[in-house]
C-alpha positions in Angstrom: 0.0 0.0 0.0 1.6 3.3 -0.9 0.8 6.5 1.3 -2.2 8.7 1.1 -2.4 11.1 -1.0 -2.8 14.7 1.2 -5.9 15.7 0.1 -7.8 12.5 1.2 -6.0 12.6 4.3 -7.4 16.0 4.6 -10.9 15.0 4.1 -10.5 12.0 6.8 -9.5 14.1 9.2 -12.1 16.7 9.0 -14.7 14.2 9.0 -13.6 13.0 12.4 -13.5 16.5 13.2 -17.2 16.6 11.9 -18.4 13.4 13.8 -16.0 14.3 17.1 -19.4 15.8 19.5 -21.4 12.2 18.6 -18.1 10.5 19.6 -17.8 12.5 23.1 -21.5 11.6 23.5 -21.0 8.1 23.3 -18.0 8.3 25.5 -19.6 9.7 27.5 -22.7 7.4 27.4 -20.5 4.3 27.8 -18.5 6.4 31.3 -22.0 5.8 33.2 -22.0 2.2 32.9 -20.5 1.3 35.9 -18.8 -1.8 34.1 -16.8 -3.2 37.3 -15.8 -6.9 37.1 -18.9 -8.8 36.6 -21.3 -5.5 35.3 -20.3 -5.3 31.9 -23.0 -6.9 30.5 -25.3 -3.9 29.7 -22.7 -1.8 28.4 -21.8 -4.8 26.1 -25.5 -4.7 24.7 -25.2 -0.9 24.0 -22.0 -1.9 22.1 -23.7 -4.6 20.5 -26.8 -2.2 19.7 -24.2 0.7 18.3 -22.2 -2.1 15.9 -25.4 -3.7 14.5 -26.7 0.1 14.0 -23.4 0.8 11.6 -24.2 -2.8 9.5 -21.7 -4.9 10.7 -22.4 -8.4 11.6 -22.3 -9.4 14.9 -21.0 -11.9 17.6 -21.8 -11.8 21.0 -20.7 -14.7 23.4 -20.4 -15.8 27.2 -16.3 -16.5 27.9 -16.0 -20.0 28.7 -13.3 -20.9 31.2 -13.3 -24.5 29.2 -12.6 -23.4 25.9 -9.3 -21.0 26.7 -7.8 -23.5 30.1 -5.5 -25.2 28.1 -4.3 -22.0 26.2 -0.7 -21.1 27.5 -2.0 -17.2 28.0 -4.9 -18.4 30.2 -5.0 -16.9 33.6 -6.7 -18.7 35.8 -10.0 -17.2 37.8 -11.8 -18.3 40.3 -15.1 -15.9 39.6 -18.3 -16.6 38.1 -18.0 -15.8 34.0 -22.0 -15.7 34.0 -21.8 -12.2 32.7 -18.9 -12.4 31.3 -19.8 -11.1 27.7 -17.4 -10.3 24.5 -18.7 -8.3 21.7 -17.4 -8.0 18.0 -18.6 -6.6 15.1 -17.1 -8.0 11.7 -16.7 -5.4 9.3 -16.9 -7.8 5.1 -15.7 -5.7 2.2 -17.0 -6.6 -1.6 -13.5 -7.3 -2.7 -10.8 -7.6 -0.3 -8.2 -6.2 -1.6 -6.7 -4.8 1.8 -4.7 -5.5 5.0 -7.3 -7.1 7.7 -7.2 -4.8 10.7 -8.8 -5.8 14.5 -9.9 -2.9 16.5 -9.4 -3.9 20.3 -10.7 -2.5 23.5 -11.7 -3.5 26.5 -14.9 -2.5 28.6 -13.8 -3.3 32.2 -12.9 -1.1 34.8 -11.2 -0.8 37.8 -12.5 -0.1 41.4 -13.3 3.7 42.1 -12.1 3.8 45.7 -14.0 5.6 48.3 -16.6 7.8 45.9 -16.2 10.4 48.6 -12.7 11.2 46.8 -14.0 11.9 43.7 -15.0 15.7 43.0 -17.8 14.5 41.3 -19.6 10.5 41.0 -17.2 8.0 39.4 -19.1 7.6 36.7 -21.3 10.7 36.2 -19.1 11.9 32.9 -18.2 15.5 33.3 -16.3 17.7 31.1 -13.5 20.6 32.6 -11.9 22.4 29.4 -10.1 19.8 27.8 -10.8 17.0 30.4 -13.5 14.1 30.5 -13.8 13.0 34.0 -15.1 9.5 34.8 -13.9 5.7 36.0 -13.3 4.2 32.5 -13.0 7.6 30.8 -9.4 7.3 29.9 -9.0 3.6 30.4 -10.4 2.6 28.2 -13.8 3.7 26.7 -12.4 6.6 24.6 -10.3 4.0 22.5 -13.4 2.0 22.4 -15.1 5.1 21.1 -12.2 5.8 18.9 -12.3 2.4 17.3 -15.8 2.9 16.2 -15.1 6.7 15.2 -12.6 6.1 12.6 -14.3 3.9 10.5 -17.3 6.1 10.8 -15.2 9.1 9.7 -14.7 6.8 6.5 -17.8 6.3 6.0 -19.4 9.9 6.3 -16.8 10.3 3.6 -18.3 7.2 1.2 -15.9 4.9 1.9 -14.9 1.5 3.8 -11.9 -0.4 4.9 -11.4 -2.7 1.6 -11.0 -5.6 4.2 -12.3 -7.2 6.8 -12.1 -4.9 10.0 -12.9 -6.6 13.8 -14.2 -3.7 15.8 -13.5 -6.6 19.1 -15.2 -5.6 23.0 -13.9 -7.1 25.4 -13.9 -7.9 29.0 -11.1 -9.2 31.7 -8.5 -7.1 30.3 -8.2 -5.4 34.1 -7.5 -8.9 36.2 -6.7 -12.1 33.4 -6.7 -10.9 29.6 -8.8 -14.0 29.0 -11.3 -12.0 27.1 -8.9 -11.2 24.5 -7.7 -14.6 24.9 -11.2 -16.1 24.2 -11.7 -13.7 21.1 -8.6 -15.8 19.5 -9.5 -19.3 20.4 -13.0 -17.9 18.9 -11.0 -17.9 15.3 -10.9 -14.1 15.1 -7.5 -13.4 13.3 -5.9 -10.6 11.1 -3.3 -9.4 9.8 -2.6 -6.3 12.6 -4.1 -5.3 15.3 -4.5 -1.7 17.1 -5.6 -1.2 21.1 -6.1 2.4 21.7 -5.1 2.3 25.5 -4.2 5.7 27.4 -1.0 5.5 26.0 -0.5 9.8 26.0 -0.5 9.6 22.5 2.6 7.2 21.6 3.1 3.8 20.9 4.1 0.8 23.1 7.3 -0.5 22.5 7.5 -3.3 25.2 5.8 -4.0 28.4 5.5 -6.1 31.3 3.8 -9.5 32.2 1.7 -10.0 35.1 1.0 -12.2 37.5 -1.4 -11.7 40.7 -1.3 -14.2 43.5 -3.0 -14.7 46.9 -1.0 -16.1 50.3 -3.0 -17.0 53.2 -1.9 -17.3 56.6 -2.9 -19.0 59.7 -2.4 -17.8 63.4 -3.0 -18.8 66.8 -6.3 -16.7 68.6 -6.1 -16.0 71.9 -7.3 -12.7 73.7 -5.3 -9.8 74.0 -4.5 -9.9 77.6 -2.5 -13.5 76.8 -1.5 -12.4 73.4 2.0 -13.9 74.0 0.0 -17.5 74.1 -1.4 -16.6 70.2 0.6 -15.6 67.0 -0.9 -12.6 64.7 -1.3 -13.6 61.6 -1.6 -10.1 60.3 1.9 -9.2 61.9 3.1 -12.5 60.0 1.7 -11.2 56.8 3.3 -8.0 57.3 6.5 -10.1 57.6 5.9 -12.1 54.4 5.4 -9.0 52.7 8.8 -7.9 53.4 10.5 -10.7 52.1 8.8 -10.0 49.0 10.1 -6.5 48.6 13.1 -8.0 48.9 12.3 -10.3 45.8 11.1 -7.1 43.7 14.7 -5.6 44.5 16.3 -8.5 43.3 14.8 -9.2 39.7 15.0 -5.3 39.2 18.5 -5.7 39.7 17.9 -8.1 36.4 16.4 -4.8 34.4 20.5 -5.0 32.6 19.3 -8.1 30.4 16.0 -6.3 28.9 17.5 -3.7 26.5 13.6 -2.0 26.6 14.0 -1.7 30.5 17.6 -1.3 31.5 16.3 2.8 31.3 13.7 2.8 34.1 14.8 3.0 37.7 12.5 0.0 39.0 10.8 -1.5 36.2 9.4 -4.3 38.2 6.8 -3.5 40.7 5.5 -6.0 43.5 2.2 -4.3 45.1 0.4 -5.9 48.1 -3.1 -4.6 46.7 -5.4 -6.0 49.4 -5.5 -7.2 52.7 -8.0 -8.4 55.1 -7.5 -10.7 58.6 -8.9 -11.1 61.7 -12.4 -11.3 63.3 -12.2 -9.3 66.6 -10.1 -6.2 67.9 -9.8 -7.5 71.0 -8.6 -11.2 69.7 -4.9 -12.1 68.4 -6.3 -12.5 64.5 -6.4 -16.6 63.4 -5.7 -15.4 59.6 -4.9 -13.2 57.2 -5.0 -13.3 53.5 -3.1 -10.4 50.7 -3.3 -10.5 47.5 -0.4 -9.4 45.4 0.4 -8.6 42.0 4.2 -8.7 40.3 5.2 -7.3 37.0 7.6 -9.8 35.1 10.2 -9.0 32.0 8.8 -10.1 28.7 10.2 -13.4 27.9 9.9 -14.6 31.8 7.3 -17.2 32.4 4.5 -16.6 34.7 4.9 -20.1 36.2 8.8 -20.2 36.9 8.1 -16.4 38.1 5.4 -18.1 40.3 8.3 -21.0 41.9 10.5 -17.8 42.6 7.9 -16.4 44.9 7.0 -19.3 46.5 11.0 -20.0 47.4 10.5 -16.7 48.2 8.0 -16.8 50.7 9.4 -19.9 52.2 12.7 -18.4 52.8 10.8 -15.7 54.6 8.7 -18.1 56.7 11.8 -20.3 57.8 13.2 -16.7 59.0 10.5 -16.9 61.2 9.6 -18.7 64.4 6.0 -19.2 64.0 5.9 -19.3 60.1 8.7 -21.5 59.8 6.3 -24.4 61.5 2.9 -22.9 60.1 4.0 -21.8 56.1 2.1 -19.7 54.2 -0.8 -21.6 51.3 0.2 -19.3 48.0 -3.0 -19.6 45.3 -3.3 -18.0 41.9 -6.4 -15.9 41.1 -6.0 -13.6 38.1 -3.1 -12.8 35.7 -0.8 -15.3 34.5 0.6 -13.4 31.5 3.5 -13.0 30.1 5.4 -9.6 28.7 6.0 -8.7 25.0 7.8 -6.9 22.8 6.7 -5.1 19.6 9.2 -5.6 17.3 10.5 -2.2 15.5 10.1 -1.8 11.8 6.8 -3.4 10.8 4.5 -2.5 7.8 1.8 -1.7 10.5 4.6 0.8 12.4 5.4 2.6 9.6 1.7 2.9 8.4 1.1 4.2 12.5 3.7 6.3 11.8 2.7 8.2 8.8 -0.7 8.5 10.0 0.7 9.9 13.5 2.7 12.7 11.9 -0.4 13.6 9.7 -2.9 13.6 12.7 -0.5 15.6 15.4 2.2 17.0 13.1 5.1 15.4 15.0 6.8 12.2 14.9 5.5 9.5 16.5 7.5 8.2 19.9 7.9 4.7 21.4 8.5 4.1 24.8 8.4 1.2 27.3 5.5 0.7 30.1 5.3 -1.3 33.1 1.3 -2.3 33.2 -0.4 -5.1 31.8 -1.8 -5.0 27.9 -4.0 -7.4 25.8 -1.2 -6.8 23.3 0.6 -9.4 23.7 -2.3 -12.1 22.8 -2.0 -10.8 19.6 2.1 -10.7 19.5 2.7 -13.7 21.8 -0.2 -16.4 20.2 -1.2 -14.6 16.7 2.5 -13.5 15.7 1.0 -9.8 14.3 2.0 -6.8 15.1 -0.7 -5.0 17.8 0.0 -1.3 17.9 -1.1 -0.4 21.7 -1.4 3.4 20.8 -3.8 5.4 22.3 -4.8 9.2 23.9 -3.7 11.4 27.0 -5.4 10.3 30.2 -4.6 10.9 33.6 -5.4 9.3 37.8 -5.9 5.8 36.0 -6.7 3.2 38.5 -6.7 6.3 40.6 -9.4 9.1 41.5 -10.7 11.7 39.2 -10.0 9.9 36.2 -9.6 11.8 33.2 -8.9 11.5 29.3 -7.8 15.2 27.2 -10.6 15.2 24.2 -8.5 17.0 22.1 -6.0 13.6 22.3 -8.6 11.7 21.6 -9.9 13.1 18.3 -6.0 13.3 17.1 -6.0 9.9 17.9 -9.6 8.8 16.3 -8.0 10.7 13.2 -4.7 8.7 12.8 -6.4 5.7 13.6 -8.7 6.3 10.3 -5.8 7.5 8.7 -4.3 4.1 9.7 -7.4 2.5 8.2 -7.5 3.8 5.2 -3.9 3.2 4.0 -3.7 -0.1 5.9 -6.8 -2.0 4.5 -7.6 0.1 1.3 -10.6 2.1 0.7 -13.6 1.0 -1.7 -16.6 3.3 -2.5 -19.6 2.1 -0.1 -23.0 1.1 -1.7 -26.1 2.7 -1.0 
């Protein structure tokens, strides 16, 4: 495919520029679903009901632990997948004469953390200037709206993607990436793939895998006035914790062996993310469970990551009186997911990158990130490039979430731009 020529670039952009106050509307439409683990089920219909509105034809499935177990990127979960509900809307040229292209987003959300926080409801969508407040706002729902935007900027225009496009919603991106995961054992496939994440408008070049654990400890109760007789298993948590700071110190002392992460100070982040022990004030607590989550180097296996924490934690318990006769139980209940790397130099890069420098007038920058992506189902298991590329957002996973709109329609506008050069264009029939 050769470059576009500057006049049609022109027109794509000012037709997202046309379509850009329906696009906030839906954003802001799909911010006041409060799609927590488990809710995203009605937000999934309202995707469903926007795809099938545009003419594209439409899949809509429960994720089915069965179907995906044996798949080396499963994670494993130990929650009900009842409403656990992926959406995608296939996108069938005339002629394909094109690059096939999947749109990916996810429609899960984080937590809001004590409402009370917020200077406004979590997800009551309100705009300041430039900002979109709202759980989800930034992460991810204005890719998701993006997604949809750019081939509706195409269209206004009379055209569309000369190949098959997957516009893919999915869930479990936040906790296991199995619903990206189920989308591929479902037989969706292409020949690229693009997940507008909060990226502040660059591309990802590598990032981290994930892996979330749960270690459970037991005590001895007694009351507090013979609390020598009892051991605390909340202290003894505290203790285990320790030992796995020291672990994070350790493999970041590794970071020399990953050229995309020998840069950052402490690439690898272990964060104790919930705790909760103990029935009675006045009573020396019987247990205590944390759950923890590590980030791992791309190329490191989840499971061999997972025997180094359980070493871990049994160095740390033989350390200790009472632990080293009562160990901790260590269980797995969310990410098992290893790290990627986007290779430099790809087709789909350089199209990004030509598109990029049209839509924001700069070059586009790579950098490295240290969270968890969908990305690398499609790098890892499909062996395509996924361009994780997405707007300016800010307080992600935090309070007063936020996305900048003006990022958002720069980035709506490469990612038609993208489209159009990537797949082809063909005249759409009335």
């Amino acid at each position: 495919m050769t470059a576009l020529d500057p006049s049609l670039s022109r027109e794509i952009l000012a037709a997202v520029e046309d379509g850009f106050a329906d696009q906030v509307a839906v954003l802001e439409n799909l911010v006041r679903f409060p799609t927590l683990r488990g809710q995203e089920h009605t937000a999934q219909d309202y995707m469903f009901d926007a795809l099938a509105a545009r003419g594209y034809a439409l899949d809509r499935w429960t994720l089915d632990v069965e179907a995906i177990r044996h798949h080396p990127g499963f994670s494993p979960v130990t929650v009900d997948y009842g409403q656990a509900l992926n959406v995608v809307g296939t996108h069938r040229p005339r002629e394909a004469k094109g690059r096939s292209l999947i749109l990916n987003g996810h429609m899960d959300v984080v937590p809001t953390g004590p409402a009370d926080m917020w200077a406004s409801p979590p997800f009551q969508p309100r705009r300041e200037g430039d900002w979109l407040y709202g759980r989800g706002a930034g992460d991810m729902k204005a890719g998701l709206s993006a997604n949809i935007f750019a081939v509706d900027a195409l269209r206004r225009l009379g055209y569309q993607p000369a190949a098959p496009v997957y516009q893919q919603s999915v869930v479990e991106e936040e906790c296991t990436g199995n619903g990206a995961l189920a989308c591929l054992m479902r037989g969706y496939r292409a020949d690229a793939a693009i997940i507008p994440e909060p990226e502040d408008d660059k591309l990802v070049r590598a990032n981290v895998g994930v892996i979330w654990f749960q270690v459970t400890v037991r005590g001895v109760p007694a009351h507090v006035r013979e609390a020598g007789r009892g051991a605390n298993a909340i202290e003894a948590a505290f203790r285990l914790i320790q030992g796995l700071r020291g672990l994070e110190a350790a493999w970041n002392t590794r970071k020399g062996a990953h050229r995309h992460f020998e840069h950052l100070d402490a690439p690898i982040t272990f964060n104790p993310g919930k705790i909760v022990g103990g029935d009675w004030a006045s009573s020396v607590p019987a247990w205590c469970t944390f759950d923890g989550r590590f980030g791992l180097y791309p190329g490191i296996d989840p499971r061999d990551a997972a025997r180094e924490i359980e070493a871990c934690l049994r160095r740390t318990a033989a350390d200790d009186p009472f632990l080293a006769n009562n160990p901790p139980e260590v269980t797995y209940n969310g990410f098992m997911a290893e790290g990627y790397v986007l290779e430099e130099g790809s087709a789909a890069e350089q199209t990004l990158g030509r598109a990029h420098a049209q839509a924001y007038g700069r070059a586009l920058e790579a950098f490295t990130t240290t969270s968890y992506l969908d990305g690398r189902v499609f790098v890892l298991y499909q062996g395509i490039p996924c361009l994780v590329y997405g707007p300016r957002a800010e307080a992600i996973h935090g309070v007063d979430e936020r996305v900048s709109l003006e990022s958002v329609r720069r980035v709506t506008g490469a990612i038609a731009l993208f489209i159009a050069e990537w797949c082809g264009l063909e005249r759409v029939t009335r």
